[in-house]
C-alpha positions as CSV (number, residue, x, y, z in Angstrom):
1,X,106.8,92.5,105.2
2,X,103.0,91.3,104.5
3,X,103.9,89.3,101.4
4,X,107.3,87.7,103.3
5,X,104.9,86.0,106.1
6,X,102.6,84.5,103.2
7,X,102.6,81.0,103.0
8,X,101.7,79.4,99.7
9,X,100.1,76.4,99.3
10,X,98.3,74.1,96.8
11,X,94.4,73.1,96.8
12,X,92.9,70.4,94.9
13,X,89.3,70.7,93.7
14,X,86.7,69.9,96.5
15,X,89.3,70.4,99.1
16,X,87.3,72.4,102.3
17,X,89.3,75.0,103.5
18,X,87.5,76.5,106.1
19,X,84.7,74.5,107.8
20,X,81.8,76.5,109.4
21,X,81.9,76.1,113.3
22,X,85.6,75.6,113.2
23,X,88.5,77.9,115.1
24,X,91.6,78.3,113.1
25,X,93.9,80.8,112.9
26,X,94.4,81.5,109.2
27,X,93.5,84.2,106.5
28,X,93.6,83.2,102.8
29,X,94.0,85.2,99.6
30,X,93.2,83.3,96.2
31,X,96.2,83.0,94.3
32,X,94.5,80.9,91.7
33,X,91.3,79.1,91.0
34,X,88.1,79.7,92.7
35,X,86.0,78.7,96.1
36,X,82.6,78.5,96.9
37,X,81.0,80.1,100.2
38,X,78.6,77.4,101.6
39,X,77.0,78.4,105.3
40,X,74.2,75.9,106.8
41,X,71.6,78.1,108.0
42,X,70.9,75.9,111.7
43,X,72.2,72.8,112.5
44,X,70.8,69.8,110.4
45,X,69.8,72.2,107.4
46,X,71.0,71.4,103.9
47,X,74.3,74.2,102.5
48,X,73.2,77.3,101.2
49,X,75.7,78.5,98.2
50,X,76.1,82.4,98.9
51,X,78.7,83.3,96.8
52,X,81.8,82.4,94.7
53,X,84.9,84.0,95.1
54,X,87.7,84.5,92.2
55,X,90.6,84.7,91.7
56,X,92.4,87.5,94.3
57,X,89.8,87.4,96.4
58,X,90.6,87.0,100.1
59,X,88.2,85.0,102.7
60,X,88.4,84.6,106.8
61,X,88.9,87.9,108.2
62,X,85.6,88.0,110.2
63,X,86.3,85.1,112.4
64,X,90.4,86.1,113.1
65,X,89.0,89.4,113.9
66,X,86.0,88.8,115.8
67,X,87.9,86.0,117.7
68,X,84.9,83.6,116.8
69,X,84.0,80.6,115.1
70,X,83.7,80.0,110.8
71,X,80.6,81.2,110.2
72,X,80.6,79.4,106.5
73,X,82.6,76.5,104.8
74,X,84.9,77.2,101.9
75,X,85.4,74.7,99.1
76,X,87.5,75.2,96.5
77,X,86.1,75.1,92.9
78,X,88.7,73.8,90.8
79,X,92.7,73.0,91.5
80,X,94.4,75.8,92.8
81,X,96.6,77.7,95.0
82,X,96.2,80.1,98.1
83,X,98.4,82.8,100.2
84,X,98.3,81.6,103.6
85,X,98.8,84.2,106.8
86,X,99.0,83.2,110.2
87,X,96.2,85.6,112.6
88,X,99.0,87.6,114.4
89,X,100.6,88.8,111.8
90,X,97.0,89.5,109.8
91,X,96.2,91.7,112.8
92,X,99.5,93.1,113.1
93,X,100.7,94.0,109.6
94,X,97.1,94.2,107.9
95,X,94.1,94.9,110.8
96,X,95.7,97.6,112.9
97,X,97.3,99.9,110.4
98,X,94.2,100.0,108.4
99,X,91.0,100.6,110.2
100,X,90.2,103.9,111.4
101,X,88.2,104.4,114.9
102,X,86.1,107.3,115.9
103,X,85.0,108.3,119.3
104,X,81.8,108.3,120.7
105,X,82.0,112.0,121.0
106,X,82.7,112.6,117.3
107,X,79.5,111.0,116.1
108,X,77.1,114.0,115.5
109,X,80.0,115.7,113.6
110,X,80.2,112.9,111.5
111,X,76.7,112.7,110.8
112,X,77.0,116.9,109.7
113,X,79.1,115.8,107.6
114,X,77.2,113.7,105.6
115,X,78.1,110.4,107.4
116,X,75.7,107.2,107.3
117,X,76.1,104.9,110.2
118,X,75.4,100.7,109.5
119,X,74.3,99.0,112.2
120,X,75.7,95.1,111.5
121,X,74.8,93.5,114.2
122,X,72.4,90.5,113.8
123,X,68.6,91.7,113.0
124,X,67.9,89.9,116.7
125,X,70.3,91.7,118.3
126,X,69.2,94.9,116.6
127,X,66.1,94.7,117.3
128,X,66.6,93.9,120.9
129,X,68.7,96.9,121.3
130,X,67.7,99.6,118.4
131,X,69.8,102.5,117.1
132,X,67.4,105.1,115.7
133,X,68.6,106.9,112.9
134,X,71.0,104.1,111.4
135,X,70.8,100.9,108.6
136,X,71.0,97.3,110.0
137,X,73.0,95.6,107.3
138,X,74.2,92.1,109.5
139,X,77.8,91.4,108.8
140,X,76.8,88.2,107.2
141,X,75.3,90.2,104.8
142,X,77.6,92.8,103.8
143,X,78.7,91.5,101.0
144,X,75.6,90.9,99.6
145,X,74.7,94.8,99.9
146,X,77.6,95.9,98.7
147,X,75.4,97.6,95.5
148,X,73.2,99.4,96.9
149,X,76.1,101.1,98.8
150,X,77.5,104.4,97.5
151,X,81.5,104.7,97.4
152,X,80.9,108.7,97.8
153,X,79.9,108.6,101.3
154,X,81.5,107.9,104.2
155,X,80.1,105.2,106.7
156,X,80.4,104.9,110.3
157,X,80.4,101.6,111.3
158,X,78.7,100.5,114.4
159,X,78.3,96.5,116.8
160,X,78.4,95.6,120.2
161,X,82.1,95.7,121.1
162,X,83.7,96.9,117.2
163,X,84.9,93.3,116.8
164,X,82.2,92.9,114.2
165,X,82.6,96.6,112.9
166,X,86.4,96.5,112.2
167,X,85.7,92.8,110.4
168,X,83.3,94.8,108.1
169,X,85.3,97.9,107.9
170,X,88.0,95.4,106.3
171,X,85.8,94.2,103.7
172,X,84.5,97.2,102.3
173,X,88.0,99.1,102.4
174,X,89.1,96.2,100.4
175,X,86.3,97.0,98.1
176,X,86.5,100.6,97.5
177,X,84.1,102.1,100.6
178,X,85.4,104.8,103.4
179,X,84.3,103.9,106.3
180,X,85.6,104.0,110.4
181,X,84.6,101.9,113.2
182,X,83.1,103.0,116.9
183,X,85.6,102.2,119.0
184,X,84.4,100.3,122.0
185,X,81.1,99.6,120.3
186,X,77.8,100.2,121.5
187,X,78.9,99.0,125.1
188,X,81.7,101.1,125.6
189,X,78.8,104.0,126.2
190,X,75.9,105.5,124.6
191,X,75.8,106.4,120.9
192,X,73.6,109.2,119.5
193,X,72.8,109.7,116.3
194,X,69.8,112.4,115.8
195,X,69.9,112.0,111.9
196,X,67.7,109.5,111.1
197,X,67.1,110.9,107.7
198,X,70.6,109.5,106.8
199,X,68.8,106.0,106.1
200,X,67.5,107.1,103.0
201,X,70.7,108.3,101.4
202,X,71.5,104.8,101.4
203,X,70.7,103.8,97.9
204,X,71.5,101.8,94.9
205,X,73.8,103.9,92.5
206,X,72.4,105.2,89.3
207,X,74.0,103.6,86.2
């Protein structure tokens, strides 16, 4: 039913797909060729390149989910194609049926159970409004950390409101990580989380 509501369509080297700032209501999937993730850091600044994306690689979830703005502009490397999917049905068929929530309630279990949480709100926002005993990777970041990650544990994922949380849960499901989201967030009541030793098990695999 996923692959029925896919659009495909053709992009020409250069072509900008998603524009930072910009609401739209699209996720894309790399069919072919390749894009480059540009973000300005503050208004006026020059692009930053933080990454490149191949071939199968999918790119806009954070914004659909999140309900916010592009928070980076994707250019595509060379002629290619993309699988085009229109927000409700990317919540619907893809969002919904594959985060899992757990309740404030549930936390210390979790964290008996050898459970990390990740913190990924900004470092501002973190700061402002701590939460001893877990890891403040932003969500802007995630990717970037994905090595020093460990696809053994299980990560509780933790924002304001789980917008940002269930954005991250999808990206590191898609790359191998367990992981659930606070539902609610951080505002939906108080989260407690007694083992702050936990921060340390967070550590780049041996190879």
């Amino acid at each position: 039913k996923l692959l029925t509501r896919m659009e495909e369509i053709p992009a020409k080297k250069g072509q900008v797909v998603i524009n930072q700032g910009a609401k739209d209501d699209n996720y894309f999937i790399i069919k072919s060729g390749s894009c480059n993730v540009h973000r300005k850091p503050y208004e006026g600044a020059a692009d930053v390149l933080l990454a490149t994306l191949p071939t199968g690689s999918g790119f806009g979830e954070e914004a659909l989910i999140s309900n916010s703005s592009r928070n980076a502009t994707i250019t595509m490397r060379e002629n290619g194609s993309l699988m085009r999917l229109k927000k409700n049905d990317f919540l619907t068929l893809l969002i919904n049926p594959l985060i899992p929530y757990f309740e404030h309630s549930e936390t210390l279990e979790k964290l008996d159970e050898g459970c990390v949480v990740i913190d990924v709100r900004s470092e501002e926002e973190s700061k402002q409004k701590p939460l001893d005993g877990s890891v403040n990777i932003p969500l802007s970041m995630l990717r970037l950390k994905f090595d020093s990650l460990n696809t053994e544990r299980e990560y509780l994922l933790v924002c304001n409101d789980s917008s940002q949380s269930a954005a991250a849960a999808f990206l590191m499901i898609q790359n191998g990580f367990k992981c659930s989201v606070l539902k609610g967030g951080m505002n939906n009541g108080e989260i407690i989380t007694t083992k702050s030793n936990r921060v340390a098990e967070i550590s780049t695999p041996a190879e």
